[in-house]
C-alpha positions in Angstrom: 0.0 0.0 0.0 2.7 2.5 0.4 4.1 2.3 -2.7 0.8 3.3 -4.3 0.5 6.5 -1.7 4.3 6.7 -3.1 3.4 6.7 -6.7 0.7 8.8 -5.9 2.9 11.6 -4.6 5.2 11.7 -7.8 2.2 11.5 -10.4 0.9 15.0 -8.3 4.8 16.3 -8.2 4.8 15.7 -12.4 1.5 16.6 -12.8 2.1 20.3 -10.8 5.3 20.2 -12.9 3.8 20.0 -16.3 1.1 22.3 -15.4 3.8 25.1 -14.0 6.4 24.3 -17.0 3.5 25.4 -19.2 2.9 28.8 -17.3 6.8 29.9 -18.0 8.8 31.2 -20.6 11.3 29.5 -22.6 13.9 32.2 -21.2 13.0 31.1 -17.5 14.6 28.4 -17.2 15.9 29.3 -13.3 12.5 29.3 -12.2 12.1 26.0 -14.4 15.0 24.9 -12.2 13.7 25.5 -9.1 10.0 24.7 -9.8 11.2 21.5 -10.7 13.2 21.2 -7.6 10.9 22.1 -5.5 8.1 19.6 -6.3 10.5 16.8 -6.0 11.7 17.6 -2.6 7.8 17.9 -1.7 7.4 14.3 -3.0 10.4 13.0 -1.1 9.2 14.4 1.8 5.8 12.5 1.1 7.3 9.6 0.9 9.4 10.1 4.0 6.2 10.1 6.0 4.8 7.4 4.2 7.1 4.8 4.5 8.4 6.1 8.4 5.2 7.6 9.9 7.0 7.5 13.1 9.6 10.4 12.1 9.5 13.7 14.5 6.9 16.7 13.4 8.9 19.5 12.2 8.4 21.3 15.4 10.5 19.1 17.4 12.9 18.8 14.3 13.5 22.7 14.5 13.7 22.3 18.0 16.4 19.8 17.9 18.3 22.5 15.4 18.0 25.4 17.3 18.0 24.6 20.6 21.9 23.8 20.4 22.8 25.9 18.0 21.3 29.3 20.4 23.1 27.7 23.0 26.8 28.2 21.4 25.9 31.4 20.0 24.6 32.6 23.5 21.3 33.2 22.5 19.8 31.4 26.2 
């Protein structure tokens, strides 16, 4: 089942892909780039929570970040 939910994910990455290529210029290709890039770090993070439901919210991920990182700079 959670390779369907993960072949779901990528058929809505391509599909907001093709519809955004479509919207841009042939001189754009930066935003191209990054559109691109974008919706397949979205789908990698789908999948992520699909195959490891049990991973941290990103609360306690940014927590985990910045929590050490205020302490060295002397943020307490």
């Amino acid at each position: 089942m959670p390779s369907l939910q993960l072949a779901y994910g990528f058929l809505i990455a391509a599909i907001v892909i093709g519809f955004e290529w479509k919207q841009l210029r042939k001189k754009q290709r930066k935003e191209k780039t990054w559109v691109a890039i974008f919706s397949l770090a979205a789908a990698t993070l789908y999948s992520l929570i699909v195959f490891y439901p049990e991973l941290p919210g990103l609360n306690e991920a940014v927590s985990t970040v910045l929590i050490p990182v205020s302490s060295w700079l002397g943020l307490e």
